[in-house]
DSSP file (Angstrom, degrees, kcal/mol; ACC not computed):
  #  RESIDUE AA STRUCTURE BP1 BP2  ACC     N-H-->O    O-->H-N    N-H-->O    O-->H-N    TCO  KAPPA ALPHA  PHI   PSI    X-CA   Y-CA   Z-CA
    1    1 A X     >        0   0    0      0, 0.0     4,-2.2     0, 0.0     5,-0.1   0.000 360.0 360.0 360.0 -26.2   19.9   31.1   -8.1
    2    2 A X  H  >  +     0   0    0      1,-0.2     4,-0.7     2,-0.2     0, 0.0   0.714 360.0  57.3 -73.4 -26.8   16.0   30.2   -7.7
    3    3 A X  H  > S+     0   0    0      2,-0.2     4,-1.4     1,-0.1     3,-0.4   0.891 107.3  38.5 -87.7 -45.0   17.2   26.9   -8.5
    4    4 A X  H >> S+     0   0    0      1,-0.2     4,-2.5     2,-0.2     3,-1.4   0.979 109.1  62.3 -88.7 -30.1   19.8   26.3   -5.8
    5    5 A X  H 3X S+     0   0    0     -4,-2.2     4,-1.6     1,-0.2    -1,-0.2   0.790 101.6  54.5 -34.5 -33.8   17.6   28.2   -2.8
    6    6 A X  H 3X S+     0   0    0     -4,-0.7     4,-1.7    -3,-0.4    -1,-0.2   0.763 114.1  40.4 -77.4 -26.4   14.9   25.4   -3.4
    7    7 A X  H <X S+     0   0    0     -3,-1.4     4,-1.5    -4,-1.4    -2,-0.2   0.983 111.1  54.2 -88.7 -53.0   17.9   22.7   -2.8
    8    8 A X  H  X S+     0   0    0     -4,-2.5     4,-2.3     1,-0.2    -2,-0.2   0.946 109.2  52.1 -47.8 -70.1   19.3   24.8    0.1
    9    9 A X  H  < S+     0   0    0     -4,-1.6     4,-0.5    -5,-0.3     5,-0.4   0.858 114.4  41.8 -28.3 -73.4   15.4   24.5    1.5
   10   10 A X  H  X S+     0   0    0     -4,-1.7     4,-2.8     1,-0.2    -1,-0.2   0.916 112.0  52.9 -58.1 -43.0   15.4   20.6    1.2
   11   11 A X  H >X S+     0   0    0     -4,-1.5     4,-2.5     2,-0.2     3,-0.7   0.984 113.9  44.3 -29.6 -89.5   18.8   20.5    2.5
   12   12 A X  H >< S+     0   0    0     -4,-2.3     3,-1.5     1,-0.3    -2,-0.1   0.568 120.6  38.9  -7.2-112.1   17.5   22.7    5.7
   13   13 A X  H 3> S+     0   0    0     -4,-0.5     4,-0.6     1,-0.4    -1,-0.3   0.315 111.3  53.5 -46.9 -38.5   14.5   20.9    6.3
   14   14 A X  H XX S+     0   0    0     -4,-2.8     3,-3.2    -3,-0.7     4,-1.2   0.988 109.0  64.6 -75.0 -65.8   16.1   17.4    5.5
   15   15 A X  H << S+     0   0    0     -4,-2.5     4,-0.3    -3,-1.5    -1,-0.2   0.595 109.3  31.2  10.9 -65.3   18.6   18.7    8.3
   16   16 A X  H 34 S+     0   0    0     -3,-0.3    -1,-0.3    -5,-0.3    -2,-0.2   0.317 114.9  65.4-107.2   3.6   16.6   18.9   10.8
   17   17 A X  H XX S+     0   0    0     -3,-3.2     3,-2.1    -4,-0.6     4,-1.9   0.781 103.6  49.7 -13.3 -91.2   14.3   15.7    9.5
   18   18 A X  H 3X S+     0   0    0     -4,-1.2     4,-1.3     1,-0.3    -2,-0.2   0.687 109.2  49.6 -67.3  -5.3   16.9   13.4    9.9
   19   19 A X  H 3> S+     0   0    0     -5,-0.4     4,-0.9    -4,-0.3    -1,-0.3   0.592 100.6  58.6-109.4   9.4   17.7   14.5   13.4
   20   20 A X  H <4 S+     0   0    0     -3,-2.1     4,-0.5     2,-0.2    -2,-0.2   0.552 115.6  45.5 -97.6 -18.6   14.2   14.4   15.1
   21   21 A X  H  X S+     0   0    0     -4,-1.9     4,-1.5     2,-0.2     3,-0.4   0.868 107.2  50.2 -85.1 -26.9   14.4   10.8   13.9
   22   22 A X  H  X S+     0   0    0     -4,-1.3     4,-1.5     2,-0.3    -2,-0.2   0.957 115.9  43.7 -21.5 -79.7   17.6   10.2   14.9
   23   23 A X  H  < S+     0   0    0     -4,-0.9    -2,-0.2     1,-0.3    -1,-0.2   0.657 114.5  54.2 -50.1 -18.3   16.4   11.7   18.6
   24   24 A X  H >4 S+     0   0    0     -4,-0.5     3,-2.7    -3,-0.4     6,-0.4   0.956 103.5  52.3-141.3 -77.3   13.3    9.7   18.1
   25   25 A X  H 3< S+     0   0    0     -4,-1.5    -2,-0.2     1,-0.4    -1,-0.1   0.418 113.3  50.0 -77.5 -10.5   15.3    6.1   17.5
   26   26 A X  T 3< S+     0   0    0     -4,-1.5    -1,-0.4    -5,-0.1    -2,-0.2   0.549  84.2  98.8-114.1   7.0   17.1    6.7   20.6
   27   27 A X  S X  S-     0   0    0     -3,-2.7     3,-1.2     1,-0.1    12,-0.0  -0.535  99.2 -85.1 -82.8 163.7   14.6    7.5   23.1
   28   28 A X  G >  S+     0   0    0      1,-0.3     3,-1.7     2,-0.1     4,-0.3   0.702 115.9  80.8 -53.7 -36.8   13.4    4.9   25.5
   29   29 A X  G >> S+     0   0    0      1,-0.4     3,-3.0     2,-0.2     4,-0.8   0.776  75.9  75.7 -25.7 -54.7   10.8    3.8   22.7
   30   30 A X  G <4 S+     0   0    0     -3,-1.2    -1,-0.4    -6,-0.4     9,-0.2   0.175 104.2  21.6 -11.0 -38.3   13.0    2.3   21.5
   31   31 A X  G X4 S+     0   0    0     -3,-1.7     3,-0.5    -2,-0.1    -1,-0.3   0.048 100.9  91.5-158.1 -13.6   13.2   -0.6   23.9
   32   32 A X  T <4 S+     0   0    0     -3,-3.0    -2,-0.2    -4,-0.3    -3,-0.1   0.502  87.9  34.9 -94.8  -4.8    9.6   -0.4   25.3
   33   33 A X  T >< S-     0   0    0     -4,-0.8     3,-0.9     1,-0.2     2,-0.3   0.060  98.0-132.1-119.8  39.3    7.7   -2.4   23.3
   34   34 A X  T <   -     0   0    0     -3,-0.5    -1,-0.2     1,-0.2    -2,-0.0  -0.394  68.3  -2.6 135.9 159.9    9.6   -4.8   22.5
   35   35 A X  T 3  S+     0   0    0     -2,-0.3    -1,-0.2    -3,-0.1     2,-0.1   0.760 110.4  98.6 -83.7 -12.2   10.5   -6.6   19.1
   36   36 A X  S <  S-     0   0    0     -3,-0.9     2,-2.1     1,-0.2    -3,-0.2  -0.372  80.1-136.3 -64.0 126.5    7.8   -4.1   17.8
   37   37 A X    >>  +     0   0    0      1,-0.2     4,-1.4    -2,-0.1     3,-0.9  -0.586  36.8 164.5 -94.6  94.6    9.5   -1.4   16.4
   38   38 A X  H 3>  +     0   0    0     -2,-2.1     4,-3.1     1,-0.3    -1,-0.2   0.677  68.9  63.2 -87.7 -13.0    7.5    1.4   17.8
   39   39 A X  H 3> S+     0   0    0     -3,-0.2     4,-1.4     2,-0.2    -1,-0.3   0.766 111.0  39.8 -73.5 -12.8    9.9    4.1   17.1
   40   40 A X  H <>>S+     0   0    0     -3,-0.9     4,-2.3     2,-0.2     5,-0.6   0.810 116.7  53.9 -79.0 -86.4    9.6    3.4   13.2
   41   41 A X  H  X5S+     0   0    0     -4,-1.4     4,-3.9     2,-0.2    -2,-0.2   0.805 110.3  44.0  -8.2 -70.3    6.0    2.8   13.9
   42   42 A X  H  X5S+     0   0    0     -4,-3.1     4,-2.3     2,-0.2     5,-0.4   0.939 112.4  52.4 -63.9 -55.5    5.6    6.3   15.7
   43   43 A X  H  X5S+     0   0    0     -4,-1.4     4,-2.0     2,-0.2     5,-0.3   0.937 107.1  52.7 -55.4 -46.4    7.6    8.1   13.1
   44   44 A X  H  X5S+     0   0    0     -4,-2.3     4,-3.3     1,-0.2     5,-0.2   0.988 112.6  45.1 -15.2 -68.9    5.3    6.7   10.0
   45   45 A X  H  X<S+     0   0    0     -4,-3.9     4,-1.1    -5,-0.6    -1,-0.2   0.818 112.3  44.0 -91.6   0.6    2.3    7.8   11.5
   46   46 A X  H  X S+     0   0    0     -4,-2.3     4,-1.8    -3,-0.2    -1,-0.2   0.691 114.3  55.0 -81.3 -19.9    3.0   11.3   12.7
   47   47 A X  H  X S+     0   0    0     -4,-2.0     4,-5.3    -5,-0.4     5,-0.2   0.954 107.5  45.5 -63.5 -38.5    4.7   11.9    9.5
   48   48 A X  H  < S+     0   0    0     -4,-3.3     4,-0.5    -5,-0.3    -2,-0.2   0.785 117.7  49.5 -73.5 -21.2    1.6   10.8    7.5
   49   49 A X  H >X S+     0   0    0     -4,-1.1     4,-1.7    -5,-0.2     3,-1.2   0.992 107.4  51.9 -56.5 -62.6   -0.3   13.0    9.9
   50   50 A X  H 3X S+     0   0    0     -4,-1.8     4,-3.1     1,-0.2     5,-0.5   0.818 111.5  44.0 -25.7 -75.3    1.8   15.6    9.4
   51   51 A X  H 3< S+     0   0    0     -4,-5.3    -1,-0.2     2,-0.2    -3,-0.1   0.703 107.0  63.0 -66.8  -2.4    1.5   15.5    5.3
   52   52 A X  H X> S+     0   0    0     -3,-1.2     3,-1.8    -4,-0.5     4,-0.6   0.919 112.4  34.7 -66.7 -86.5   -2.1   15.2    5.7
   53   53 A X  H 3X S+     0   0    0     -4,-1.7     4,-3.5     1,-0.3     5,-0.2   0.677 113.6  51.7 -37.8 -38.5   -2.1   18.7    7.4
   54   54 A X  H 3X S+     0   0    0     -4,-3.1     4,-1.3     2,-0.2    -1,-0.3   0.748 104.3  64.6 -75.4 -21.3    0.6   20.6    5.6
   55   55 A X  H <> S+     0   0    0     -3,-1.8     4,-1.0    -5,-0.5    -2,-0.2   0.974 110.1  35.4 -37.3 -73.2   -1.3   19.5    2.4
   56   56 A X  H  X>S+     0   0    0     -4,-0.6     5,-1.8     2,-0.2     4,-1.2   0.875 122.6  47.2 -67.0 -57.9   -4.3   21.5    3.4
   57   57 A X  I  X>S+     0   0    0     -4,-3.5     5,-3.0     1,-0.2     4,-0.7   0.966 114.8  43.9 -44.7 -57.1   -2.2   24.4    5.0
   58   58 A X  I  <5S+     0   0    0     -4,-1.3     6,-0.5    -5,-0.2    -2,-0.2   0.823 129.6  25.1 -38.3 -48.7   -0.1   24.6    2.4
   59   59 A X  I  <5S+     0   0    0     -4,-1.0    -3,-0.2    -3,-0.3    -2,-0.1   0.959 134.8  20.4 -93.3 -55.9   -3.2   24.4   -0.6
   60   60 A X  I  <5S+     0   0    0     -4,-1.2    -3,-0.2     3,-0.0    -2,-0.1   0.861 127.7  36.2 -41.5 -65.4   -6.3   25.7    1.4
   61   61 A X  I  <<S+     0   0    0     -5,-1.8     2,-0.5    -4,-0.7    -3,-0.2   0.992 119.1  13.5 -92.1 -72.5   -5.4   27.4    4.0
   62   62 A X      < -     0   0    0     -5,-3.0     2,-0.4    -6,-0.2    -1,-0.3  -0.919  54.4-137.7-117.4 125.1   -2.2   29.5    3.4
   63   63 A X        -     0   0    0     -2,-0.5     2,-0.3    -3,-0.1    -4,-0.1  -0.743  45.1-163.8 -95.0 126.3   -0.6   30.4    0.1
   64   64 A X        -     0   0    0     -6,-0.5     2,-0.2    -2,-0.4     0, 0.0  -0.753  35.9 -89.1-120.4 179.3    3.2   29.7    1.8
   65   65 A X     >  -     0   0    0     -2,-0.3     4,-1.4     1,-0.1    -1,-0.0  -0.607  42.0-128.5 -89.4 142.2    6.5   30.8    0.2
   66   66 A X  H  > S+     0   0    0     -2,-0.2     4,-1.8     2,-0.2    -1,-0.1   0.659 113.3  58.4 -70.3  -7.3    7.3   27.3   -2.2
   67   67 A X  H  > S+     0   0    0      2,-0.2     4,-1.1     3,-0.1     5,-0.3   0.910 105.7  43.4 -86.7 -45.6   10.9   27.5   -0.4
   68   68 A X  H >> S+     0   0    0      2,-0.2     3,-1.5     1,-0.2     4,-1.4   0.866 113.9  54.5 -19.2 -72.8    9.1   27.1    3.2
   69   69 A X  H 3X S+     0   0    0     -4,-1.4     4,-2.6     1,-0.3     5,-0.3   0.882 113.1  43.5 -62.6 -65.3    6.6   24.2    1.4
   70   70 A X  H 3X>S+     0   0    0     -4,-1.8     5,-0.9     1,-0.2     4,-0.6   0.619 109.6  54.1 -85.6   9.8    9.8   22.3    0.3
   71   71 A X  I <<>S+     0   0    0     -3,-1.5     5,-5.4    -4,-1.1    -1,-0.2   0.723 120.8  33.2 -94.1 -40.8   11.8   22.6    3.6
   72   72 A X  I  <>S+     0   0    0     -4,-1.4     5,-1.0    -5,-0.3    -2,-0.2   0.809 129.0  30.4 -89.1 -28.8    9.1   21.3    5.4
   73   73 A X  I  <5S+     0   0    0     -4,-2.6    -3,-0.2     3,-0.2    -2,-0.1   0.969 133.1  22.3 -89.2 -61.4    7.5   18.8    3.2
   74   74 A X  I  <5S+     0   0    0     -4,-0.6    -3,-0.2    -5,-0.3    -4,-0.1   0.553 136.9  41.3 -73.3 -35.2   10.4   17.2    0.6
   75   75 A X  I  ><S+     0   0    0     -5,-0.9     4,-1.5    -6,-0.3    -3,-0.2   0.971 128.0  17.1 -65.6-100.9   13.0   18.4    3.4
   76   76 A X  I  ><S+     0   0    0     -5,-5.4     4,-1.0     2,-0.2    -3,-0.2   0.807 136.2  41.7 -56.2 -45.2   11.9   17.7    7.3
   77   77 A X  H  ><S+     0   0    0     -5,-1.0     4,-3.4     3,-0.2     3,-0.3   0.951 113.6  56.4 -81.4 -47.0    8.9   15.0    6.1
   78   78 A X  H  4 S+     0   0    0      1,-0.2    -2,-0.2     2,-0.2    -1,-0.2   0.772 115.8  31.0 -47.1 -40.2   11.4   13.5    3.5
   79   79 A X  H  < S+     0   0    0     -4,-1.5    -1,-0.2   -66,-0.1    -2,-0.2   0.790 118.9  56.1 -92.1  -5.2   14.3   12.6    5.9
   80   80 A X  H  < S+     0   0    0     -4,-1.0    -3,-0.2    -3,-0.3    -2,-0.2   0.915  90.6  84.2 -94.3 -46.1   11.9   11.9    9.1
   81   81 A X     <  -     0   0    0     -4,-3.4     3,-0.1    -5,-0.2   -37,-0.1  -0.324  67.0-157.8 -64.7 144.2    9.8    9.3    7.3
   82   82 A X     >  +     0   0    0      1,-0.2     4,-1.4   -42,-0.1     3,-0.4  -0.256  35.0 141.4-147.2  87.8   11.1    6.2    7.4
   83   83 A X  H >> S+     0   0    0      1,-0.3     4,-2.4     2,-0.3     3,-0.6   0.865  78.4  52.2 -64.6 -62.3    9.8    3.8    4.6
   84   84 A X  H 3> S+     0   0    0      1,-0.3     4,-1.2     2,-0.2    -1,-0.3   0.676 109.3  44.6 -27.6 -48.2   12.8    2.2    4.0
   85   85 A X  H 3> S+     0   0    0     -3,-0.4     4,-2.9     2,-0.2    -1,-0.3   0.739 112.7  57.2 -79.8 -17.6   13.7    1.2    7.5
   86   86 A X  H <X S+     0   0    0     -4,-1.4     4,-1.0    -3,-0.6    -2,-0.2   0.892 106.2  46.6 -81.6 -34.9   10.1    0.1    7.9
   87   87 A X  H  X S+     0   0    0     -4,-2.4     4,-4.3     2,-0.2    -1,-0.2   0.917 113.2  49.2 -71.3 -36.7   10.2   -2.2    5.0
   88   88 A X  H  < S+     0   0    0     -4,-1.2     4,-0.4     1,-0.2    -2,-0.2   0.773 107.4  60.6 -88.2 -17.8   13.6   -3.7    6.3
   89   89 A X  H  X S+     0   0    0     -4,-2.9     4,-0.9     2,-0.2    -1,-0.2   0.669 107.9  45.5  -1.4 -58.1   12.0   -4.0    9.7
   90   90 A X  H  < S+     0   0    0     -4,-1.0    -2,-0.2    -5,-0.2    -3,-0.1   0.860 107.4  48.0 -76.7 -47.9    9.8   -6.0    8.4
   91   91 A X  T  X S+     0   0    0     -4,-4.3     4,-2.5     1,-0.2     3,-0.2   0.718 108.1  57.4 -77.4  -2.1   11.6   -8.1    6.5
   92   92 A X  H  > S+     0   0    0     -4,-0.4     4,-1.3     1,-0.2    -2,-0.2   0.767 110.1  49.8 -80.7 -25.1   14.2   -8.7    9.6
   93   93 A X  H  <>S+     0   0    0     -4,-0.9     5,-0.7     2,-0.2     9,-0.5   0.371 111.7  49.7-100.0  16.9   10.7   -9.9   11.7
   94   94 A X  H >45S+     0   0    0     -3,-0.2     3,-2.3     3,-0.2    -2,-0.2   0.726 114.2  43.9-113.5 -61.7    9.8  -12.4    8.7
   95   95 A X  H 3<5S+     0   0    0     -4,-2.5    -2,-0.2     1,-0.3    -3,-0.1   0.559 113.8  47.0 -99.0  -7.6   13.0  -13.6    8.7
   96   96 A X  T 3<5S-     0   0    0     -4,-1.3    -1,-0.3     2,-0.2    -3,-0.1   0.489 114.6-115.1 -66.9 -26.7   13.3  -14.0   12.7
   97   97 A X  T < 5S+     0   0    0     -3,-2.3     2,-1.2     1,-0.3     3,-0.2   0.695  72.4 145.0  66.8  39.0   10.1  -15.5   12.4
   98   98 A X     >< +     0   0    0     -5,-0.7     4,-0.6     1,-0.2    -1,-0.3  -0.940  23.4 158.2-112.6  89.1    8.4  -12.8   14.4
   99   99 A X  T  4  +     0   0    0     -2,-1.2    -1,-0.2     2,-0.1    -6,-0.0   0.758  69.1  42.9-106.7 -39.6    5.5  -13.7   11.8
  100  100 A X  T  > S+     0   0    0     -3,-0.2     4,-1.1     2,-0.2    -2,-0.1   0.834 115.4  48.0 -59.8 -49.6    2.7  -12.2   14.0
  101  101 A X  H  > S+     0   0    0      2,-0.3     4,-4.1     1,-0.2    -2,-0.1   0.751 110.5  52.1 -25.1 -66.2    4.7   -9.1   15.0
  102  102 A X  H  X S+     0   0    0     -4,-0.6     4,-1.3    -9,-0.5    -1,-0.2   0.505 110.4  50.8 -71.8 -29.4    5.6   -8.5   11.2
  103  103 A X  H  > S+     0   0    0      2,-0.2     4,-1.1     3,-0.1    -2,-0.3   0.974 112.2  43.0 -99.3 -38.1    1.9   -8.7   10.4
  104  104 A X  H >X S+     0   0    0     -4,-1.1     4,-7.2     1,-0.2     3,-1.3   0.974 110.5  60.1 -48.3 -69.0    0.6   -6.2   13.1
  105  105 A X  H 3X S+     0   0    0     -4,-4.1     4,-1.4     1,-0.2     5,-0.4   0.858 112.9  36.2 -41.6 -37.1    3.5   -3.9   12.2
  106  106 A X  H 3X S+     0   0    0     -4,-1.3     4,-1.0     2,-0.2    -1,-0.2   0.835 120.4  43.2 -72.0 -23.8    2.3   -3.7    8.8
  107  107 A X  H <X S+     0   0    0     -3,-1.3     4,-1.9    -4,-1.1    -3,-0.2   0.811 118.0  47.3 -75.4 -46.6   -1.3   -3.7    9.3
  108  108 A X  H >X>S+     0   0    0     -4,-7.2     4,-2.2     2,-0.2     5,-0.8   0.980 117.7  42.3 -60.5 -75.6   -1.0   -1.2   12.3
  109  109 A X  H 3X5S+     0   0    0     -4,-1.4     4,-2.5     1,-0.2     5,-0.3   0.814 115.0  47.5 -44.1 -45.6    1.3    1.1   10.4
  110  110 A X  H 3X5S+     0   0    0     -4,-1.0     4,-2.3    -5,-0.4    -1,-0.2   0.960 123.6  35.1 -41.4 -64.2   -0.5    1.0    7.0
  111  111 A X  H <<5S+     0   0    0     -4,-1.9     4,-0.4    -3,-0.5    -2,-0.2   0.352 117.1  51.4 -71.8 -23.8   -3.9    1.6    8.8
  112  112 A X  H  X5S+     0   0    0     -4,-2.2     4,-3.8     2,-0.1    -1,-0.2   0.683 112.4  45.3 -85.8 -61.4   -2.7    3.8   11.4
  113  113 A X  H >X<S+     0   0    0     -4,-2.5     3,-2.5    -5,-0.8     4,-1.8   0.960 105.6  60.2 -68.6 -56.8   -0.8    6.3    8.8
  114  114 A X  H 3X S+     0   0    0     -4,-2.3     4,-2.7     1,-0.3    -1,-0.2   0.828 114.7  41.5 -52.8 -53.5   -3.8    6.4    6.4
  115  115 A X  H 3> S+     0   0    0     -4,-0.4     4,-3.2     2,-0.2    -1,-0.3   0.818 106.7  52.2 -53.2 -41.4   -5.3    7.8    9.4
  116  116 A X  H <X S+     0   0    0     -4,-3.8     4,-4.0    -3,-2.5    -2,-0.3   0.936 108.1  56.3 -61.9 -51.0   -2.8    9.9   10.6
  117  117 A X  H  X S+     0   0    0     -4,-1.8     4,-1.6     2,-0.2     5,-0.2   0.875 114.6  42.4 -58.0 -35.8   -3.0   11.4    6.7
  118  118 A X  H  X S+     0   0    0     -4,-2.7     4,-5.7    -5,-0.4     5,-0.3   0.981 109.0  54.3 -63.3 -55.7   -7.1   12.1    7.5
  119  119 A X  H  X S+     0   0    0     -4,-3.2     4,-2.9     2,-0.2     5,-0.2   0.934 111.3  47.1 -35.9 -56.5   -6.4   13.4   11.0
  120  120 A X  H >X S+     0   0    0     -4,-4.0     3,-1.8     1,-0.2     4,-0.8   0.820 117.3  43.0 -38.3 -72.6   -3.8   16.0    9.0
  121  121 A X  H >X>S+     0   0    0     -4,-1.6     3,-3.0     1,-0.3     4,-2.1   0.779 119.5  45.3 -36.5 -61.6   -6.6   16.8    6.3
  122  122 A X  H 3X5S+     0   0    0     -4,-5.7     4,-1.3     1,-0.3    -1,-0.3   0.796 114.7  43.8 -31.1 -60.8   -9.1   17.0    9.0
  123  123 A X  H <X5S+     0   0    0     -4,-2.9     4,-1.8    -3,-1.8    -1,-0.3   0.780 110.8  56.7 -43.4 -48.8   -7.1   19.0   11.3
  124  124 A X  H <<5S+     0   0    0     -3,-3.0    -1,-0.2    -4,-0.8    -2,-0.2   0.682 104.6  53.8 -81.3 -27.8   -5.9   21.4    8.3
  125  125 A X  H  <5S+     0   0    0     -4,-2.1    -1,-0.2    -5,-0.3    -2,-0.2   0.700 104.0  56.5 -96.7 -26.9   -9.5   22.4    7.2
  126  126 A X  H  <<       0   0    0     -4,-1.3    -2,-0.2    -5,-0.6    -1,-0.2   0.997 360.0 360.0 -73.3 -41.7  -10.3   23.4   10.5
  127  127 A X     <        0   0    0     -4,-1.8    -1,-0.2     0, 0.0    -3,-0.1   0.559 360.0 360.0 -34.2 360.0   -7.6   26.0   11.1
């Protein structure tokens, strides 16, 4: 039973994951920058913020319930990030010849999330 509550949890969380990206890939972003895909972009790095910080809550800060931890983490973070589309982004602006574009996106997003992932920590230690 222990077993299928923890999938119920990712299940939740993924739920509601995939549809703040969803909401997120149709808002005007979408369209405002561009061939730069800044809605990809935006989800990356608030996700990597986002597991920077729940890290800390989660280990530091707040002993949470482990179904809670995977709803939010394996769940909501798992379907909202979106690595996959980012890579195939990428190769669609390589193969467009969007060569400059393709190198920002990666550079930005890489460098950007690695930051967003400090900000969490950062963020998480203060609380």
């Amino acid at each position: 039973m222990e077993f299928l509550t923890k999938i119920l949890a990712v299940a939740f969380g993924g739920a509601f994951g995939a549809t703040a990206r969803y909401l997120i890939n149709i808002s005007p972003l979408a369209v405002m920058f561009g061939k730069f895909p800044f809605h990809t972009f935006l989800i990356n790095v608030s996700g990597s913020f986002l597991i920077g910080f729940l890290l800390i809550v989660f280990t530091d800060k707040f002993t949470a319930n482990e179904n809670l931890r995977l709803a939010l983490t394996v769940g909501f973070l798992g379907a909202f990030t979106t690595f996959s589309t980012f890579e195939m982004e990428i190769y669609e602006l390589i193969r467009e010849r969007f060569f400059v574009t393709a190198f920002f996106y990666l550079s930005f997003s890489i460098l950007i999330g690695l930051v967003g992932v400090a900000a969490g920590v950062w963020l998480g230690k203060k609380i």
